[in-house]
Each structure stands twice: as C-alpha cells, then as structure tokens.
Z-matrix of the N, CA and C atoms (Angstrom, degrees):
N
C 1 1.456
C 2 1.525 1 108.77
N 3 1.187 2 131.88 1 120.24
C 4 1.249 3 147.52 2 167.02
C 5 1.357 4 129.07 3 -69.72
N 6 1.742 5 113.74 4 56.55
C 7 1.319 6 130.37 5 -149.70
C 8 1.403 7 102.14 6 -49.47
N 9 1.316 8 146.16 7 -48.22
C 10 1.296 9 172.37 8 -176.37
C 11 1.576 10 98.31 9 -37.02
N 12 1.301 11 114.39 10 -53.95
C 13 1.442 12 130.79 11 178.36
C 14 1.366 13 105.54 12 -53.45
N 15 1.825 14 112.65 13 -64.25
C 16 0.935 15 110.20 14 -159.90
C 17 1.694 16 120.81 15 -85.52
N 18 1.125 17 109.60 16 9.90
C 19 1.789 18 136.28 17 157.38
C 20 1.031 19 101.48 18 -60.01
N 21 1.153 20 114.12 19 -73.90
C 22 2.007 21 132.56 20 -173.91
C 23 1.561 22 97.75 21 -56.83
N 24 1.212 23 124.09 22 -50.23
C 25 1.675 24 120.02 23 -164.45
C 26 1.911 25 97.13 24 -56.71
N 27 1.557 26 110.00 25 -48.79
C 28 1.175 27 103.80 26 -152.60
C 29 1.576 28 105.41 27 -94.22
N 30 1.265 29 118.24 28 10.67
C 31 1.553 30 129.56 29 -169.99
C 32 1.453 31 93.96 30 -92.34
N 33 1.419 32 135.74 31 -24.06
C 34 1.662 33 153.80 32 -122.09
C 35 1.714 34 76.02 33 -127.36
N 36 1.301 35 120.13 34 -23.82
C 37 1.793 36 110.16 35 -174.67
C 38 1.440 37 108.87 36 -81.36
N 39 1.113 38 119.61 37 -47.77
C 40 1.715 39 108.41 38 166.02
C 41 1.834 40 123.07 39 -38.93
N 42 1.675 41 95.98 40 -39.35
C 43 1.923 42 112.74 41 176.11
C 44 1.409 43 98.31 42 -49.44
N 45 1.280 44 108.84 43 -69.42
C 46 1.772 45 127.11 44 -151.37
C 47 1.514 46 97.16 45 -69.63
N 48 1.264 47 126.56 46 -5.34
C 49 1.658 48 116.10 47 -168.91
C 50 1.326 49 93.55 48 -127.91
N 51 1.652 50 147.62 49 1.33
C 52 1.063 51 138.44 50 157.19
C 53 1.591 52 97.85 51 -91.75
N 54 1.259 53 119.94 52 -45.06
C 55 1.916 54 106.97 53 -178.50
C 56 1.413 55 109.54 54 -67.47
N 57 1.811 56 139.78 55 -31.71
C 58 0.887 57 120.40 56 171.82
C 59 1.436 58 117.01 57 -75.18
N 60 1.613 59 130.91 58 -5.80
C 61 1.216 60 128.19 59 169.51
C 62 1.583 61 104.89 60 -78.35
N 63 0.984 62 138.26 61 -79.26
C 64 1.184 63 158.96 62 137.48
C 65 1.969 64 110.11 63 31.61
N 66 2.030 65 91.66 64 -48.89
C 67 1.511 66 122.32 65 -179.32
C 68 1.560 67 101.75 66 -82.82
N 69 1.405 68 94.67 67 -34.21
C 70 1.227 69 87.05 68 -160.09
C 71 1.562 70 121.11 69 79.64
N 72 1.434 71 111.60 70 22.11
C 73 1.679 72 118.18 71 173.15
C 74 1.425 73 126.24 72 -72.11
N 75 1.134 74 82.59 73 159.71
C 76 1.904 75 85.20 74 176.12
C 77 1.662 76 102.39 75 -87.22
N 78 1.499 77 120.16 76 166.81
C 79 1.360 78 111.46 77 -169.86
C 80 1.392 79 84.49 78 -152.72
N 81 2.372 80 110.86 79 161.83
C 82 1.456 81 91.76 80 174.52
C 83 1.381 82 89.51 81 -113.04
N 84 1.724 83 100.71 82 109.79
C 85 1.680 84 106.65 83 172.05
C 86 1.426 85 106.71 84 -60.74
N 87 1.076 86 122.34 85 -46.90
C 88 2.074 87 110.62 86 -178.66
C 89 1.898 88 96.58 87 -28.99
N 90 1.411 89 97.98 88 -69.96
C 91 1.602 90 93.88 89 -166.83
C 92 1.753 91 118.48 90 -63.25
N 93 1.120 92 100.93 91 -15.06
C 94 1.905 93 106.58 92 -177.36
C 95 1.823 94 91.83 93 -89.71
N 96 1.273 95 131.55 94 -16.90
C 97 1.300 96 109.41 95 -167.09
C 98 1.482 97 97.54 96 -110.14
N 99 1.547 98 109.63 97 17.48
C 100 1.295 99 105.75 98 -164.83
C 101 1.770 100 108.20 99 -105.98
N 102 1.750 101 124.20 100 125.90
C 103 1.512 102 89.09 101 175.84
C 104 1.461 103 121.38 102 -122.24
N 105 1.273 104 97.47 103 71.97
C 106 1.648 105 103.64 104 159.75
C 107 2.007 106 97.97 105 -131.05
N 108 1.095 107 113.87 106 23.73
C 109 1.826 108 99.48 107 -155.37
C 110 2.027 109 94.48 108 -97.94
N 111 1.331 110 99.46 109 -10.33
C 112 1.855 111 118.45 110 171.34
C 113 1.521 112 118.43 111 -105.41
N 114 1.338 113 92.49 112 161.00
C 115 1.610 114 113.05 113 179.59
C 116 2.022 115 102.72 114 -30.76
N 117 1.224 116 76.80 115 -69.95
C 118 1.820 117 98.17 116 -163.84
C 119 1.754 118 105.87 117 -49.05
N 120 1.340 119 100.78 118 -38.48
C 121 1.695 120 93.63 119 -171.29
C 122 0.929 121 101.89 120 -85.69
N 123 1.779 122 132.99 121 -44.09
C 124 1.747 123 114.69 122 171.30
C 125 1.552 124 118.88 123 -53.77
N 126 1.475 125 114.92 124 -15.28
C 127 1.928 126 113.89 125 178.30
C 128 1.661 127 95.10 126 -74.00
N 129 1.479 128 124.45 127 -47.32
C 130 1.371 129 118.22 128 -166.29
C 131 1.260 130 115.39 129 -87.67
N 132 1.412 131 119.71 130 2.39
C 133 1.830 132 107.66 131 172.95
C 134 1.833 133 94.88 132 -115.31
N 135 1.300 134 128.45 133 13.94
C 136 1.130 135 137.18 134 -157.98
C 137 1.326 136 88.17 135 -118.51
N 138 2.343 137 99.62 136 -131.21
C 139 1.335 138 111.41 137 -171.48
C 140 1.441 139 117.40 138 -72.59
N 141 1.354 140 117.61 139 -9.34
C 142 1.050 141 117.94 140 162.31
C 143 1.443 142 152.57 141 -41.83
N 144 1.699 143 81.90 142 -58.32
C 145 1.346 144 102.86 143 172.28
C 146 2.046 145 113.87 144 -80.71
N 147 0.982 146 104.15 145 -15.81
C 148 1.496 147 117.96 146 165.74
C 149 1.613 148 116.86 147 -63.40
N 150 1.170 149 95.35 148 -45.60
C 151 1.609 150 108.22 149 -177.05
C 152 1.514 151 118.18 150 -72.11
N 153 1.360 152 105.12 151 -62.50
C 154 1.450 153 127.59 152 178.38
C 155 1.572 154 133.36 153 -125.54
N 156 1.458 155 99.23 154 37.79
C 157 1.229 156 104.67 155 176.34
C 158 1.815 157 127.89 156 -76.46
N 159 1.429 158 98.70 157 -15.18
C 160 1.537 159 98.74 158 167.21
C 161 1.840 160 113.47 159 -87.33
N 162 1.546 161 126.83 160 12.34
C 163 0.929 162 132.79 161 -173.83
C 164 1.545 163 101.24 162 -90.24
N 165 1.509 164 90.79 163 124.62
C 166 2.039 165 106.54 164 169.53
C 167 1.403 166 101.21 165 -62.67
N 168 1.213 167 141.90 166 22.74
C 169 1.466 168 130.16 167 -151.55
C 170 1.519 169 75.23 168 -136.14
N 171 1.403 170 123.46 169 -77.31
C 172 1.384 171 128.45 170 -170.71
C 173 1.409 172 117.85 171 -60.81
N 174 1.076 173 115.51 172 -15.00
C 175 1.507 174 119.55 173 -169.48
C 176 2.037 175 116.73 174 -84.16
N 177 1.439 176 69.58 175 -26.46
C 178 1.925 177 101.62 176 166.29
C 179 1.858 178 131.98 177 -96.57
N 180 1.490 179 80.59 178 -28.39
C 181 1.719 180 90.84 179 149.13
C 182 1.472 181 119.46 180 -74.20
N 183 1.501 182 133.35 181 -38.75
C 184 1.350 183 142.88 182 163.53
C 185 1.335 184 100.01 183 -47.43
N 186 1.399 185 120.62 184 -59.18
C 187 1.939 186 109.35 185 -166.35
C 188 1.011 187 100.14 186 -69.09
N 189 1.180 188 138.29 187 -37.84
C 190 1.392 189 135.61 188 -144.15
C 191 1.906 190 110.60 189 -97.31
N 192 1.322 191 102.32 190 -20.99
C 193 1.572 192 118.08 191 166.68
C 194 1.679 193 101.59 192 -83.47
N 195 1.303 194 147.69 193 -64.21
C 196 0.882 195 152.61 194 146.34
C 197 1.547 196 107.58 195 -4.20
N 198 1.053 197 117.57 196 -66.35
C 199 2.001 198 103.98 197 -152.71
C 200 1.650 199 80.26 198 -96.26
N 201 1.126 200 152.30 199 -10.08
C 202 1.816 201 156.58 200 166.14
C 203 1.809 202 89.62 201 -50.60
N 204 1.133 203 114.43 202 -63.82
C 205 1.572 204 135.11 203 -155.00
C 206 1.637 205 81.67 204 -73.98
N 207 1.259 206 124.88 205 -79.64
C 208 1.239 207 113.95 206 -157.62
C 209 1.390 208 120.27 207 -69.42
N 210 1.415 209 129.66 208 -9.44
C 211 1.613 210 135.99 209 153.31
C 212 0.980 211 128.04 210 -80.78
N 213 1.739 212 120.68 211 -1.82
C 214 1.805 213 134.49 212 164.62
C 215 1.457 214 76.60 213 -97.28
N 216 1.334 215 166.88 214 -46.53
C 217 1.193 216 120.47 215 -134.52
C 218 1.891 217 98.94 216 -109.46
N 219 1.436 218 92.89 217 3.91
C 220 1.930 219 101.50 218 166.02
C 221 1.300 220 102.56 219 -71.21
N 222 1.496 221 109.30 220 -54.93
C 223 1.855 222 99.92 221 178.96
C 224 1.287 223 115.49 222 -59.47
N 225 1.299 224 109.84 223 -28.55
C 226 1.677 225 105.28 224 -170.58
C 227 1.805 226 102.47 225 -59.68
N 228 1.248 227 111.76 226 -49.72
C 229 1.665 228 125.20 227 -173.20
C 230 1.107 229 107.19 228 -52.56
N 231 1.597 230 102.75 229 -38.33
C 232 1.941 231 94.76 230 177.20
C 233 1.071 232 124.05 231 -83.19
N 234 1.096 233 124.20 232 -59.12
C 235 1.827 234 124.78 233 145.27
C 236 1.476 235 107.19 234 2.28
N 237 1.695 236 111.31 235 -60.45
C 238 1.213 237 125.13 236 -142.50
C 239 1.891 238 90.75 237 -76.62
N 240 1.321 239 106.75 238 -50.47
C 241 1.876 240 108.56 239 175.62
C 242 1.153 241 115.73 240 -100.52
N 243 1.717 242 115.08 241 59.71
C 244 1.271 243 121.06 242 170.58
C 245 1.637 244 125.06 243 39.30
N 246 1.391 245 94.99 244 45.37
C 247 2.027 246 81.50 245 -171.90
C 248 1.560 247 82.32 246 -135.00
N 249 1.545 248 97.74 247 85.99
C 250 1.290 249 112.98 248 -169.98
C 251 1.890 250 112.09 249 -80.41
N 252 1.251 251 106.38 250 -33.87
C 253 1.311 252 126.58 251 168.08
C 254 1.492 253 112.11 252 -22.73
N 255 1.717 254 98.22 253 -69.51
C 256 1.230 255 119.92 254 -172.98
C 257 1.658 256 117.77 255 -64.55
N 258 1.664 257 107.73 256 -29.42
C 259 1.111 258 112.98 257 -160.92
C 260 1.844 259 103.35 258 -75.48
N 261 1.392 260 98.49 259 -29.02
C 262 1.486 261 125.51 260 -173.16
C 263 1.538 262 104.34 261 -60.46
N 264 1.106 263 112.67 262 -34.80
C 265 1.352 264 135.32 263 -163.56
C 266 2.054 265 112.75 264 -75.64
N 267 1.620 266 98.18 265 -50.31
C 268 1.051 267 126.88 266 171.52
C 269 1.566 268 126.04 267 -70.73
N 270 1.301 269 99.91 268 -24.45
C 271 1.782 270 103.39 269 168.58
C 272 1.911 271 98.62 270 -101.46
N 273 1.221 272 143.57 271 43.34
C 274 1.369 273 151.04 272 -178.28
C 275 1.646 274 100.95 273 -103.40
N 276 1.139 275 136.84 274 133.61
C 277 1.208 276 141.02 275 -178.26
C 278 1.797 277 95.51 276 -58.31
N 279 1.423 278 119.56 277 149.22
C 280 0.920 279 137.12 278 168.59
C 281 1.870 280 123.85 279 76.68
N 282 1.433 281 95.02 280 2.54
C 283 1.401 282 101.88 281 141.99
C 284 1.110 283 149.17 282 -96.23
N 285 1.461 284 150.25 283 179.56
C 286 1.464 285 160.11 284 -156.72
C 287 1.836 286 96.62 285 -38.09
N 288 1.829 287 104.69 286 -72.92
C 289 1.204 288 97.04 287 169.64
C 290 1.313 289 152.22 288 -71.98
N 291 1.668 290 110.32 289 -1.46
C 292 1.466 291 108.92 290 177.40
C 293 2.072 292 108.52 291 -92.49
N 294 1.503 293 88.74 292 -3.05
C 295 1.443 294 98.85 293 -170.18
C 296 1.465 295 88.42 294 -89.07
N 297 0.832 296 132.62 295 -36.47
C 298 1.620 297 121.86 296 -160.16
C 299 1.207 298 96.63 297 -109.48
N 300 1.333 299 136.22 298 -1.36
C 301 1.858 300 130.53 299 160.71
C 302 1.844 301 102.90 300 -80.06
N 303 1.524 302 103.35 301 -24.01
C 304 1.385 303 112.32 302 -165.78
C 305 1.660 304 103.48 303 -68.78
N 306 1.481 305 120.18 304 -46.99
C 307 1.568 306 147.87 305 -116.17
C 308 1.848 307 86.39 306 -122.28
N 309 1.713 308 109.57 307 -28.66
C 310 1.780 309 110.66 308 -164.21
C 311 1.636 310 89.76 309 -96.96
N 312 1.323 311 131.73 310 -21.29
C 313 1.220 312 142.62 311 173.44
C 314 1.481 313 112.14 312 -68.33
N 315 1.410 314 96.54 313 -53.41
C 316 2.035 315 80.67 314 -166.86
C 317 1.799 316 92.38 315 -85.03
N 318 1.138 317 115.61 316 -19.92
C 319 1.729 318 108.17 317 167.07
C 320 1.235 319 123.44 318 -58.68
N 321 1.797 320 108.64 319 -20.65
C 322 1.587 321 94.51 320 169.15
C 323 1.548 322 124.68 321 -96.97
N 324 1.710 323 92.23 322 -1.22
C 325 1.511 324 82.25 323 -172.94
C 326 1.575 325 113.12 324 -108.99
N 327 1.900 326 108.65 325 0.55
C 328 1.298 327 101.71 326 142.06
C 329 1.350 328 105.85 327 -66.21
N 330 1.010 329 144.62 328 -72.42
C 331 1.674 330 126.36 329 -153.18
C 332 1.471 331 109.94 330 -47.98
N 333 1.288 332 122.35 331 -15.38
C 334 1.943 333 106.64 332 -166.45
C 335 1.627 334 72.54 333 -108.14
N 336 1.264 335 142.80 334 -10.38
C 337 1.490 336 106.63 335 167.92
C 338 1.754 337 117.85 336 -75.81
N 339 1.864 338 106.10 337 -41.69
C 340 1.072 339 80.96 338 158.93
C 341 1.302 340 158.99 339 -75.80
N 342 1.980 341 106.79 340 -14.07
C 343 1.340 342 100.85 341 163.51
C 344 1.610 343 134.98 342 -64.59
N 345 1.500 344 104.85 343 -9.52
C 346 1.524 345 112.39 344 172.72
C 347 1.261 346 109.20 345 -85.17
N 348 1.412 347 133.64 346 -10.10
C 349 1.081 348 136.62 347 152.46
C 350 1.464 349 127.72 348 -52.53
N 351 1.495 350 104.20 349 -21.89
C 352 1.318 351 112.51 350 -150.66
C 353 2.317 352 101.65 351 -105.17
N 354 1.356 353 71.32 352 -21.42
C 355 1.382 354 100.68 353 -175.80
C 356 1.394 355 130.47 354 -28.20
C-alpha cells in the first residue's frame, strides 16, 4: 500500500467537496461516506488488516479513516439537498471534518513510520 498516495488521495477530498459545493453538484454520498469504496480502506479491511491488525497504530488509522469518510459524506448530503450554507460551514477548519482529515493523516503516517520500522 502506498500510504503516501493515500494521504494525497484523501487530502484531494476537501478539493472535490469545495468545487462540487461551489458547482453546486450532485455527489454519491453513499460512496463518499463509505470506507472501504478507496485504495486505503480496501488495504485496511483487506491485507492490512491481516498484517497489522493487532497494531495500536492501525487500529487508529481504521477510526480515524472511518469518521474522515463518514464527515465527507455529511457534506456530501448537504451539498446533495442544497443546504449549501451548512455545507460551507462543515468544510471550515476546526470542525468534525477538518478534525478527522487532521487525526486520519497523522494516523497514516504513524503507520508508514511503523511499517518502515518494520522494514
């Protein structure tokens, strides 16, 4: 798994949810609130979790990918029923989702420190 990637993939979710607000697009929150529908969540319910599932490191990358997915797919819903206000509100530093984009970030890069540990 190319943790590095999947930093960048999910850093690119704040982009895609201010231009579809912005557009005013429709989005499919099922799949944005979902976290196995990316790279990173099929590595952690997969070989991941095979590998390093008794790891305090990974076990916190799981929560922390988890509530990321399910607080993009709140904006997605609002976006999705025009209550753009709110949605505007919800991508603002120091709410639900910038806390848990903040919290799924340094969770992944403990895990690629410890897998280079492991190395």
């Amino acid at each position: 798994m190319d943790l590095d990637m999947a930093l960048a993939a999910h850093a690119d979710w704040k982009v895609k949810l201010r231009i579809a607000l912005a557009n005013k697009a429709q989005l499919d929150a099922a799949s944005i609130a979902s976290d196995c529908q990316c790279d990173l969540g099929r590595w952690l319910q997969s070989e991941g979790k095979r590998a390093h599932g008794s790891s305090a490191n990974f076990k916190a990358c799981v929560e922390g990918h988890t509530e990321f997915h399910r607080c993009a797919g709140v904006i997605a819903r609002k976006i999705n029923a025009a209550d753009y206000a709110s949605a505007e509100r919800e991508l603002e530093a120091g709410m639900p989702f910038s806390k848990a984009s903040g919290a799924v970030a340094v969770a992944v890069r403990r895990m690629k420190m410890e897998l280079m540990a492991q190395a």
